[in-house]
PDB file of N, CA, C and O in Angstrom:
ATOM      1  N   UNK A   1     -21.356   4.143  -7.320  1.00  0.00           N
ATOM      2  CA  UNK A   1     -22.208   3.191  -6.634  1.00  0.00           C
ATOM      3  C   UNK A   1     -23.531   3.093  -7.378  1.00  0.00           C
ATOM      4  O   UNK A   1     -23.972   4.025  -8.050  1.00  0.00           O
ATOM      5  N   UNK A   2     -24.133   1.947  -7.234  1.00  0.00           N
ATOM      6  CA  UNK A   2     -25.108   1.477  -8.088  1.00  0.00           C
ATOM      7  C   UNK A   2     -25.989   2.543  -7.516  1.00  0.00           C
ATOM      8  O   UNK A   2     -25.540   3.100  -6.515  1.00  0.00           O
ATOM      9  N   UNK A   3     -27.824   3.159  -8.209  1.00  0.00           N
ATOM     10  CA  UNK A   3     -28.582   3.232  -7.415  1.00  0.00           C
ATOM     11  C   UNK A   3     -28.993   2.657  -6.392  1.00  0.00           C
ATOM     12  O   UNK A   3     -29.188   1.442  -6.356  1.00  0.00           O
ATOM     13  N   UNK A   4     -29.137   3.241  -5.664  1.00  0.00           N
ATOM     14  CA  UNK A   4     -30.013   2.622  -3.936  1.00  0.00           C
ATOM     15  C   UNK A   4     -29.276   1.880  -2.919  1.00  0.00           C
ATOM     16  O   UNK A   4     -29.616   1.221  -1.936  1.00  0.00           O
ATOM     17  N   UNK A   5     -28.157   2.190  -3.459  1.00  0.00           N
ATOM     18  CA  UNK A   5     -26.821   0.744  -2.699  1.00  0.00           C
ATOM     19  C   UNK A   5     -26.542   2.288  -1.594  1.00  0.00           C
ATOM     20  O   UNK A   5     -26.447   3.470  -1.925  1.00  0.00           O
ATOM     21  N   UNK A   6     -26.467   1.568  -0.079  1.00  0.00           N
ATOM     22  CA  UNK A   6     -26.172   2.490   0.779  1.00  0.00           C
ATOM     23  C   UNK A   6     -24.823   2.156   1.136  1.00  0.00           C
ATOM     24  O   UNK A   6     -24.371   1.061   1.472  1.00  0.00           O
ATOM     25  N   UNK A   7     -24.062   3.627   0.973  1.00  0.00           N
ATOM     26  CA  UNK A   7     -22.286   3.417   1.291  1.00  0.00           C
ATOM     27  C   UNK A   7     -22.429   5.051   1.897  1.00  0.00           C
ATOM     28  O   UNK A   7     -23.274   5.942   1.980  1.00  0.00           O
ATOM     29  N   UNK A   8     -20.934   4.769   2.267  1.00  0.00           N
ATOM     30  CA  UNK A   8     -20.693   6.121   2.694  1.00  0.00           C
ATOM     31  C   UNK A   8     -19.425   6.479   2.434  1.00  0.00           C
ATOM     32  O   UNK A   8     -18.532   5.946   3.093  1.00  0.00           O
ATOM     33  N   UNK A   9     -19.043   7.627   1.241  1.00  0.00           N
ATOM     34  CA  UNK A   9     -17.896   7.680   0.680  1.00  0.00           C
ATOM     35  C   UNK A   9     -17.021   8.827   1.193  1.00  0.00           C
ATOM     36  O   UNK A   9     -17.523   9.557   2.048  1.00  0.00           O
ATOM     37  N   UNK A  10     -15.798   9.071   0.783  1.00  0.00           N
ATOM     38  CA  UNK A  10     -15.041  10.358   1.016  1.00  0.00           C
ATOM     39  C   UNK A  10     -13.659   9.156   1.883  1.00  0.00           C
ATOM     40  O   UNK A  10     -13.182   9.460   2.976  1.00  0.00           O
ATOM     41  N   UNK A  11     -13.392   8.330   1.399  1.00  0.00           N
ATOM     42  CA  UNK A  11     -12.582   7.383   2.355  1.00  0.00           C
ATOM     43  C   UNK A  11     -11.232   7.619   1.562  1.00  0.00           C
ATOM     44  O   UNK A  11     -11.224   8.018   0.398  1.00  0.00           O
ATOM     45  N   UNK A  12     -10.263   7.381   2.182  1.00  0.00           N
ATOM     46  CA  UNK A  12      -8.227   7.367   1.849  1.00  0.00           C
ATOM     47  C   UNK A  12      -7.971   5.928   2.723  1.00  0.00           C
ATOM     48  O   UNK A  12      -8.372   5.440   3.780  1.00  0.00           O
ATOM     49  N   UNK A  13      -7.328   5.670   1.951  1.00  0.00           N
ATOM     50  CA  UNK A  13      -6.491   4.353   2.206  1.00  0.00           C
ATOM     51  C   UNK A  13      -5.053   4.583   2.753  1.00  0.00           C
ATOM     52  O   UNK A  13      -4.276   5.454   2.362  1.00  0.00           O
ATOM     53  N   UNK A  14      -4.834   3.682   3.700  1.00  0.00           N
ATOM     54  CA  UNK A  14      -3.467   4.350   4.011  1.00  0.00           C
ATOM     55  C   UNK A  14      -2.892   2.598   4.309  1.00  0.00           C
ATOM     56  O   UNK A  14      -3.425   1.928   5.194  1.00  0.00           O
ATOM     57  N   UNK A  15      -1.876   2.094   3.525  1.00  0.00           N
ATOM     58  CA  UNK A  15      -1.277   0.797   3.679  1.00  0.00           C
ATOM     59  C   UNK A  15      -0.024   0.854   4.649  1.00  0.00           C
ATOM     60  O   UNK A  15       0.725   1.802   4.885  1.00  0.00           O
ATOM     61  N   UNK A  16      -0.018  -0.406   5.127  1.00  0.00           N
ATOM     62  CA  UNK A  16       0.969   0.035   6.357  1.00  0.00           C
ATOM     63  C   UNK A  16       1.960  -1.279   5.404  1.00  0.00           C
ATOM     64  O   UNK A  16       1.715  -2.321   4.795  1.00  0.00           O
ATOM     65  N   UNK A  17       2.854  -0.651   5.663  1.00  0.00           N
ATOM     66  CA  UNK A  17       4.365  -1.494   4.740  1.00  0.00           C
ATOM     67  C   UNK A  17       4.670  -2.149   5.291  1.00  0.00           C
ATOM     68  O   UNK A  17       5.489  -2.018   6.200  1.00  0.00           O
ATOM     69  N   UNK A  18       3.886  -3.533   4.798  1.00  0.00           N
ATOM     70  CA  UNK A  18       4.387  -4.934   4.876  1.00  0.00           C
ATOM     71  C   UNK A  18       5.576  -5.395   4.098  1.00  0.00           C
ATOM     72  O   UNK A  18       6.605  -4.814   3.752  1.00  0.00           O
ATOM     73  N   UNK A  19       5.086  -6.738   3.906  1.00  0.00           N
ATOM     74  CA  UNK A  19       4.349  -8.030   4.882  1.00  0.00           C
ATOM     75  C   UNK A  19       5.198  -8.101   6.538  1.00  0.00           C
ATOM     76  O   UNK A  19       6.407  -8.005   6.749  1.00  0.00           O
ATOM     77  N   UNK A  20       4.399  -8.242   7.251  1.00  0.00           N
ATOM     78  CA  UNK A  20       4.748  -8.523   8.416  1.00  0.00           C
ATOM     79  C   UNK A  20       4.781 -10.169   9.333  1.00  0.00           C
ATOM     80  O   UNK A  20       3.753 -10.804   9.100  1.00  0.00           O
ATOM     81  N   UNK A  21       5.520 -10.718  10.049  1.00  0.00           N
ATOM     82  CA  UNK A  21       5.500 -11.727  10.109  1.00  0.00           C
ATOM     83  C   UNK A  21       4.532 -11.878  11.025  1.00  0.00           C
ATOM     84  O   UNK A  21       4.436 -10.973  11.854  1.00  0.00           O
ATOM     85  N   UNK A  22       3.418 -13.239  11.128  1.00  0.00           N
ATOM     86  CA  UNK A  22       1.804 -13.466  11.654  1.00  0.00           C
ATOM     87  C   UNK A  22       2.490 -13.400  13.107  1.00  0.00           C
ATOM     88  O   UNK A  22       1.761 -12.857  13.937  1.00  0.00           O
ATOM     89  N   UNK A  23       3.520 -13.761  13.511  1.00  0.00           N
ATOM     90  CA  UNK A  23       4.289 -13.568  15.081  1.00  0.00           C
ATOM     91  C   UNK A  23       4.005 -12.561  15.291  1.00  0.00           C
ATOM     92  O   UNK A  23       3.121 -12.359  16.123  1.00  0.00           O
ATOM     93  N   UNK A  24       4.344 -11.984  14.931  1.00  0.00           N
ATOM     94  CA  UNK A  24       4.550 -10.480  15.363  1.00  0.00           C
ATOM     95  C   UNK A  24       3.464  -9.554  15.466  1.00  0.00           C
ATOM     96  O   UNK A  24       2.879  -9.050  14.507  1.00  0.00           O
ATOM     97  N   UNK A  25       3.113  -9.269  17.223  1.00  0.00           N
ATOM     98  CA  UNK A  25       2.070  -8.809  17.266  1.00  0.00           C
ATOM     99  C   UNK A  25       1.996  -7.226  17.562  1.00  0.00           C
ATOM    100  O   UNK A  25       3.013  -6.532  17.564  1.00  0.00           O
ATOM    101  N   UNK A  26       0.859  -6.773  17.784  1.00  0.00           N
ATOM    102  CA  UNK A  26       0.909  -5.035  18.129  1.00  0.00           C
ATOM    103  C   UNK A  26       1.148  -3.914  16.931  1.00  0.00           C
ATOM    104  O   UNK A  26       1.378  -2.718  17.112  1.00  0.00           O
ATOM    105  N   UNK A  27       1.043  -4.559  15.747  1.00  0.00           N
ATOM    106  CA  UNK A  27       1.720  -3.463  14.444  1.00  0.00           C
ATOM    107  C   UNK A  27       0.655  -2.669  14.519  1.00  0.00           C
ATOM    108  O   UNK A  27       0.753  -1.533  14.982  1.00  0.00           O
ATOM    109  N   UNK A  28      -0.610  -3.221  14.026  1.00  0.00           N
ATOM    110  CA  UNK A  28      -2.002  -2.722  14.005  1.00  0.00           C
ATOM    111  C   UNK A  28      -2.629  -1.713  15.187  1.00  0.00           C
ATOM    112  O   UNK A  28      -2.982  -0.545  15.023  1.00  0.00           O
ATOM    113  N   UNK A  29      -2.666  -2.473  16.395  1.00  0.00           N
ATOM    114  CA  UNK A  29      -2.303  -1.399  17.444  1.00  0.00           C
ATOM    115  C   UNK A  29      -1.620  -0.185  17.822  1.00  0.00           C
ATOM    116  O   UNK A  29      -1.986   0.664  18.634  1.00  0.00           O
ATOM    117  N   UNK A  30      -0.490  -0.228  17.060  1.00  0.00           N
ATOM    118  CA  UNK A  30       0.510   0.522  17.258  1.00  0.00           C
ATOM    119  C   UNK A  30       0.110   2.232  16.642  1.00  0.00           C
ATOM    120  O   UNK A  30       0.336   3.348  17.109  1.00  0.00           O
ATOM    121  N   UNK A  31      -0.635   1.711  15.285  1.00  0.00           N
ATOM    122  CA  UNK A  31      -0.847   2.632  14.243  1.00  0.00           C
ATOM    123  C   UNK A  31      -2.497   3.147  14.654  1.00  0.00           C
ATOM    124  O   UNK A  31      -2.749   4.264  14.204  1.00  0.00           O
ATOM    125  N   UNK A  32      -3.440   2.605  15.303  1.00  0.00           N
ATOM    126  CA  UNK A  32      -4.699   2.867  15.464  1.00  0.00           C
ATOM    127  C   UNK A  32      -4.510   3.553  16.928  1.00  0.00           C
ATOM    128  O   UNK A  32      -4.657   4.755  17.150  1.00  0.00           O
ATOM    129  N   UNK A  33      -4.177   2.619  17.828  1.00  0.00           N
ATOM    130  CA  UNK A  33      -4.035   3.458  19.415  1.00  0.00           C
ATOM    131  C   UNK A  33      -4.120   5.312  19.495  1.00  0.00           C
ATOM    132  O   UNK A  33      -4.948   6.133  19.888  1.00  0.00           O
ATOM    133  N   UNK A  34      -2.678   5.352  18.844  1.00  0.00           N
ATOM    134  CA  UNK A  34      -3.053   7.180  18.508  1.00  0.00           C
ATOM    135  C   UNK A  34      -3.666   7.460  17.555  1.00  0.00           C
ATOM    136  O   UNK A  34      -3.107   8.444  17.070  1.00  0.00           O
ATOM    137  N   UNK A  35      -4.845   7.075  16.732  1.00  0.00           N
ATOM    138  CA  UNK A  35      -5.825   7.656  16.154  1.00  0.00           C
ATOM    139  C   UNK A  35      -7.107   7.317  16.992  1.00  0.00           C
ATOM    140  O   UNK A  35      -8.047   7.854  16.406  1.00  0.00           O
ATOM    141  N   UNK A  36      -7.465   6.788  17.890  1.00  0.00           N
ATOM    142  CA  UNK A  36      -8.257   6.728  18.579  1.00  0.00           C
ATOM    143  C   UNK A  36      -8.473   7.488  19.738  1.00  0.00           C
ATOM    144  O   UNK A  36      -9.523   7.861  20.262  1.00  0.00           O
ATOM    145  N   UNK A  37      -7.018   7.691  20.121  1.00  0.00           N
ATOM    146  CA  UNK A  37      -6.422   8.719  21.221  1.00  0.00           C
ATOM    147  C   UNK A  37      -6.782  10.166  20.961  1.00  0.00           C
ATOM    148  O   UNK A  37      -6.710  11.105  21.754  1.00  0.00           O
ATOM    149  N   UNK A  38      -7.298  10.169  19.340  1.00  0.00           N
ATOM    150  CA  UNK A  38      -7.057  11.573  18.771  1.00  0.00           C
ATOM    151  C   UNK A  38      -9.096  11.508  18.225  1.00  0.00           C
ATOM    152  O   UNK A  38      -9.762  12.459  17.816  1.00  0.00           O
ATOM    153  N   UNK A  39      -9.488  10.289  18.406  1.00  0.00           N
ATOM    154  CA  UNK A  39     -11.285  10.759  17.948  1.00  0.00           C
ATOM    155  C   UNK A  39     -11.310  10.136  16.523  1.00  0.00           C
ATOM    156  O   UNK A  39     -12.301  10.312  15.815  1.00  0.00           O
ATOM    157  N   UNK A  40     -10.377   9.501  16.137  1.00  0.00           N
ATOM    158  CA  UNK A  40     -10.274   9.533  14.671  1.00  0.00           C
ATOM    159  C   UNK A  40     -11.060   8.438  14.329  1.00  0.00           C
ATOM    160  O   UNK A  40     -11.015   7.519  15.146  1.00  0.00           O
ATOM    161  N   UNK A  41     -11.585   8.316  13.608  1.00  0.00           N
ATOM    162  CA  UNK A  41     -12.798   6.949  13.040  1.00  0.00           C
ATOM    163  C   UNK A  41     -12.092   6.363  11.897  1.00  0.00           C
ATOM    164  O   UNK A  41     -11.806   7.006  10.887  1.00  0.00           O
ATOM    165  N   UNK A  42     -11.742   4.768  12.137  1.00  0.00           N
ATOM    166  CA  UNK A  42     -11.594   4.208  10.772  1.00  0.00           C
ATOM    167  C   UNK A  42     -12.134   3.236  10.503  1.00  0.00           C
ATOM    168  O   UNK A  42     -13.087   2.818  11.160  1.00  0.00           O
ATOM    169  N   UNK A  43     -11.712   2.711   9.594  1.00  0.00           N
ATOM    170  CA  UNK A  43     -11.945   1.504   9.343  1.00  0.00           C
ATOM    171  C   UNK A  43     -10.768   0.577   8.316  1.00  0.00           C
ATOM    172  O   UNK A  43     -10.174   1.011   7.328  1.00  0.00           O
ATOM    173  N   UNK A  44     -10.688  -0.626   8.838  1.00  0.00           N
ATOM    174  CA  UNK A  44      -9.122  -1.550   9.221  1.00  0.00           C
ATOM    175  C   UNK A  44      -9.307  -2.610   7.860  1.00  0.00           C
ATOM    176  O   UNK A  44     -10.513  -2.694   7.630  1.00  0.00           O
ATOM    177  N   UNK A  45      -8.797  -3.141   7.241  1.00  0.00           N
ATOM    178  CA  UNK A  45      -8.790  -4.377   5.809  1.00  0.00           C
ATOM    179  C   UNK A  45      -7.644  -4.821   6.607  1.00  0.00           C
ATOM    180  O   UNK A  45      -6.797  -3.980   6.908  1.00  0.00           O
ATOM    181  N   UNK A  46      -7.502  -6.125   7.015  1.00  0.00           N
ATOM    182  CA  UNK A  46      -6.270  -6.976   7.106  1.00  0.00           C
ATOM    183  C   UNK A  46      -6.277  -8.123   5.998  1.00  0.00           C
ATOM    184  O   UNK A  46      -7.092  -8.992   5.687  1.00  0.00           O
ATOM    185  N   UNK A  47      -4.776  -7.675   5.449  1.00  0.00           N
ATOM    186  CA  UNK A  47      -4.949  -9.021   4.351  1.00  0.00           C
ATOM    187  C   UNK A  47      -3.465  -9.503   4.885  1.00  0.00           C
ATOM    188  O   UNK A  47      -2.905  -9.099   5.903  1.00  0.00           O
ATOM    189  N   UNK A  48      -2.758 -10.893   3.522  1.00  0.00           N
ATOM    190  CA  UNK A  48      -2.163 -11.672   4.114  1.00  0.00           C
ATOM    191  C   UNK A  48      -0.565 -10.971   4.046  1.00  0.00           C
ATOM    192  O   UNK A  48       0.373 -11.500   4.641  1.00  0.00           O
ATOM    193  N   UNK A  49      -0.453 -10.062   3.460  1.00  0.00           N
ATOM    194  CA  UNK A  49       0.627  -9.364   3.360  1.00  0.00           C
ATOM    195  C   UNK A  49       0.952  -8.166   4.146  1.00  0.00           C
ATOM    196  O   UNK A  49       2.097  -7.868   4.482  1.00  0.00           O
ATOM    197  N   UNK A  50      -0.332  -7.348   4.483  1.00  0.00           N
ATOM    198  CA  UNK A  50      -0.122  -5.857   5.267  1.00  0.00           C
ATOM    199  C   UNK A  50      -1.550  -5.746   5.645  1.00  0.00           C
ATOM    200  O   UNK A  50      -2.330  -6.696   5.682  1.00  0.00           O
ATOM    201  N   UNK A  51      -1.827  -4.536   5.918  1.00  0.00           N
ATOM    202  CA  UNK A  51      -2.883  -3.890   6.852  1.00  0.00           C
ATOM    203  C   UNK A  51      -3.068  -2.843   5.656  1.00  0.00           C
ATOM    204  O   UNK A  51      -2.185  -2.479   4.879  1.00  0.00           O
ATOM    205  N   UNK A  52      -4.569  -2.386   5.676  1.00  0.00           N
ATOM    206  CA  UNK A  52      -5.048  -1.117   4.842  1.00  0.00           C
ATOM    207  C   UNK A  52      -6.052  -0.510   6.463  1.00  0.00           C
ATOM    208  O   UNK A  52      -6.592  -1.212   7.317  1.00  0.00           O
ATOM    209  N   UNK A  53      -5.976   1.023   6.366  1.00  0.00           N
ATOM    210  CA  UNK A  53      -6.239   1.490   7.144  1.00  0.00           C
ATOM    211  C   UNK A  53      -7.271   2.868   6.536  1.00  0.00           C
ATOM    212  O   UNK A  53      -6.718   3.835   6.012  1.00  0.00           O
ATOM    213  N   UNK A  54      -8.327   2.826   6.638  1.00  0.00           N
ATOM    214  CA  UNK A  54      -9.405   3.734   5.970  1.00  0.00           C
ATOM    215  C   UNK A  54      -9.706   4.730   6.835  1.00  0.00           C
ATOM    216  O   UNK A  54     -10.161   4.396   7.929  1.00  0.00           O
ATOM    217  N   UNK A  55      -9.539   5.993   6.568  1.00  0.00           N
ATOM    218  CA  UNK A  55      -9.665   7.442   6.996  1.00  0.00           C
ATOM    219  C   UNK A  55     -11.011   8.487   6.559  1.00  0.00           C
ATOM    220  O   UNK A  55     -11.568   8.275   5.483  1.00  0.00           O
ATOM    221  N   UNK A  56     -11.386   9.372   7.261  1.00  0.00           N
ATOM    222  CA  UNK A  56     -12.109  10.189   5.890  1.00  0.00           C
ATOM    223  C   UNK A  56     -11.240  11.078   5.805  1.00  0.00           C
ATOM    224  O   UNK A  56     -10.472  11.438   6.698  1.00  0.00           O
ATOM    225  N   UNK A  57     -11.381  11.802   3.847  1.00  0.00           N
ATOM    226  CA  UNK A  57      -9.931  12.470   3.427  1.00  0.00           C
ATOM    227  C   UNK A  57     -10.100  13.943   4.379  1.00  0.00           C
ATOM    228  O   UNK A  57      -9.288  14.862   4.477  1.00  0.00           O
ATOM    229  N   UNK A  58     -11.722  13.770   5.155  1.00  0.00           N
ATOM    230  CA  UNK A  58     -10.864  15.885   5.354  1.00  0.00           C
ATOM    231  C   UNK A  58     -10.046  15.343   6.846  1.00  0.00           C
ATOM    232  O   UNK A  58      -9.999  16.303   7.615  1.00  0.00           O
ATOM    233  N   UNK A  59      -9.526  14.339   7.338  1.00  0.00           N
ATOM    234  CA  UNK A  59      -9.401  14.040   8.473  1.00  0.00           C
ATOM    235  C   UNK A  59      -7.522  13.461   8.259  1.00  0.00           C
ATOM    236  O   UNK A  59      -6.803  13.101   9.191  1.00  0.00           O
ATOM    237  N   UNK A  60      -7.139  13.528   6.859  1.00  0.00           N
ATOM    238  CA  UNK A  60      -6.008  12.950   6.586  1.00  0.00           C
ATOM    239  C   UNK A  60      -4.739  14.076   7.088  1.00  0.00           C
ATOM    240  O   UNK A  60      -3.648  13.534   7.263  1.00  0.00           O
ATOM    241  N   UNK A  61      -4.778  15.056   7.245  1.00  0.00           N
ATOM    242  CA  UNK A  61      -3.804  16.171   7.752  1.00  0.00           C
ATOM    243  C   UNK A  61      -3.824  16.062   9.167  1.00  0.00           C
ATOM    244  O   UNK A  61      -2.889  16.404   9.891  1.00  0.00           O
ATOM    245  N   UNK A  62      -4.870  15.595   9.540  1.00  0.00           N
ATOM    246  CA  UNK A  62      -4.643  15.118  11.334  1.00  0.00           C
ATOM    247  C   UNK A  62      -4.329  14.229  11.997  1.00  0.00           C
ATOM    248  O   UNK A  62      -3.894  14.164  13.147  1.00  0.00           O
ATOM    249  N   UNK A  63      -4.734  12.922  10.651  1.00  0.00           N
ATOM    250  CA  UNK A  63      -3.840  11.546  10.819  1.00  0.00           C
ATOM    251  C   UNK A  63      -2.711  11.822  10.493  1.00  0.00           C
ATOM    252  O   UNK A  63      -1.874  11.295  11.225  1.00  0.00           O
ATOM    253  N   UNK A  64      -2.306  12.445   9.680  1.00  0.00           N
ATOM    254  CA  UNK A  64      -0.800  12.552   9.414  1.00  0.00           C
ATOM    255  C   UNK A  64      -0.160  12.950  10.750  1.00  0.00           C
ATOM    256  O   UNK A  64       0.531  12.196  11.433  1.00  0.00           O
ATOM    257  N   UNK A  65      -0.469  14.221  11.044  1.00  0.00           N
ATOM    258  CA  UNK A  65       0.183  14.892  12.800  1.00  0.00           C
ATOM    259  C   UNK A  65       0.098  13.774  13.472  1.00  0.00           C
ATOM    260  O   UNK A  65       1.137  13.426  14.033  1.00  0.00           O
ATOM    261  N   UNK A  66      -0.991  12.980  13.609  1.00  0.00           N
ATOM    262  CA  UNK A  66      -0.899  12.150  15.112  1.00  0.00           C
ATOM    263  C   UNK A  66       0.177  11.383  14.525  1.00  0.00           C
ATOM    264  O   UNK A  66       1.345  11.751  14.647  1.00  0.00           O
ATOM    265  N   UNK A  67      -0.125  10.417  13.943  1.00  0.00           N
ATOM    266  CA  UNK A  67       1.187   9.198  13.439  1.00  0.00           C
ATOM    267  C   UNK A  67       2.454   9.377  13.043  1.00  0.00           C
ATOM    268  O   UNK A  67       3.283   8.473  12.936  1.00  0.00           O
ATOM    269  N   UNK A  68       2.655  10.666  12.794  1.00  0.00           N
ATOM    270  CA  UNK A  68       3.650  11.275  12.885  1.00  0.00           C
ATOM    271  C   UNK A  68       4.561  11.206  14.192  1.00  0.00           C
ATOM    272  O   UNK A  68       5.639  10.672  14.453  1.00  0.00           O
ATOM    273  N   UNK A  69       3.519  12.094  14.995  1.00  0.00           N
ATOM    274  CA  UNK A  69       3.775  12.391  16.398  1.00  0.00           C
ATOM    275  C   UNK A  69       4.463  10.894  17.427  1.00  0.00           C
ATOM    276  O   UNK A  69       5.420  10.742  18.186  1.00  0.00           O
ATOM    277  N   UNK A  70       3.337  10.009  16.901  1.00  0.00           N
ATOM    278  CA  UNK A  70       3.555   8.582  16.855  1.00  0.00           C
ATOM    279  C   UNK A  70       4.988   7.990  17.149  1.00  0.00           C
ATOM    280  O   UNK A  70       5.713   7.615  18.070  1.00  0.00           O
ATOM    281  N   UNK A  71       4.946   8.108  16.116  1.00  0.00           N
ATOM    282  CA  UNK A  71       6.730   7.601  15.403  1.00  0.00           C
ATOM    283  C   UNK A  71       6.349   6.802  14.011  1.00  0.00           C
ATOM    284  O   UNK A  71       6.971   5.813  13.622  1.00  0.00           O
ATOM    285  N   UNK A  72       5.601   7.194  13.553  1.00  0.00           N
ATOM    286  CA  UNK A  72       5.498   6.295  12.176  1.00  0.00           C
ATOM    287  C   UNK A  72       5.813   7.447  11.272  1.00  0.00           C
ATOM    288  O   UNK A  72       5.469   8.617  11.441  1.00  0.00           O
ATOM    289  N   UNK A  73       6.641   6.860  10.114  1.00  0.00           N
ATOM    290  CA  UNK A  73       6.848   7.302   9.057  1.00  0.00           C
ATOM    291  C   UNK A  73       6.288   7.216   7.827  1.00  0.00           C
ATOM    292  O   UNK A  73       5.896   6.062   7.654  1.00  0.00           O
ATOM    293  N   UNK A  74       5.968   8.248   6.444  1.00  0.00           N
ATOM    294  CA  UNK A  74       5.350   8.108   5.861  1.00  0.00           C
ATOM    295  C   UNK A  74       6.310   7.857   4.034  1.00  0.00           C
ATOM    296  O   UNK A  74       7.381   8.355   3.688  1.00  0.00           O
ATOM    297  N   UNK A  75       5.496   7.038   3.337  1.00  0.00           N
ATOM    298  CA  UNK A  75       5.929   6.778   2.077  1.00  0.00           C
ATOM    299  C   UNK A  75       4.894   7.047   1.338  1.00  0.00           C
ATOM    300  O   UNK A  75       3.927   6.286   1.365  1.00  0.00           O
ATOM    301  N   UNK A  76       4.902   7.959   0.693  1.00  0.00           N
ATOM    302  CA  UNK A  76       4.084   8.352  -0.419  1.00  0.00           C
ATOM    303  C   UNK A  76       4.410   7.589  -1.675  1.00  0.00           C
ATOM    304  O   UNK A  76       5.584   7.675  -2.033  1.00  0.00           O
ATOM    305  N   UNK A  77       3.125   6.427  -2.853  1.00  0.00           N
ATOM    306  CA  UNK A  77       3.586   6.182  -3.558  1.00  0.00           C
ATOM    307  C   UNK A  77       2.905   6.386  -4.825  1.00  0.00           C
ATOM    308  O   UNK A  77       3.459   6.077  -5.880  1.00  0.00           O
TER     309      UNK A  77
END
């Protein structure tokens, strides 16, 4: 980051495996509900193909358990 530019880093990306059809509602919900349920802070990118879902990384072993717990499955790529 440039000097003096205020950010706040330590963020993981987590893409949810699209594309999904614009009908089809609740995906986004589906995947945030139990991280919210759990305290978890993110922050959401919707683009026209999928969803990006921003974590902080020391918080990624607990997103994993919840969404797990969830029913979502994971693809490492």
């Amino acid at each position: 980051m440039p000097e003096g530019v205020r950010a706040e880093s330590g963020f993981i990306a987590l893409k949810l495996h699209g594309p999904f059809p614009f009908s089809l509602t609740g995906v986004l919900t589906s995947f945030l509900n139990p991280l919210a349920e759990n305290k978890i802070a993110i922050f959401a990118v919707s683009t026209f193909d999928t969803d990006y879902v921003l974590v902080k990384s020391e918080n990624l072993e607990k997103v994993r358990n919840v969404l797990h717990t969830a029913g979502h499955t994971e693809r490492i790529l």
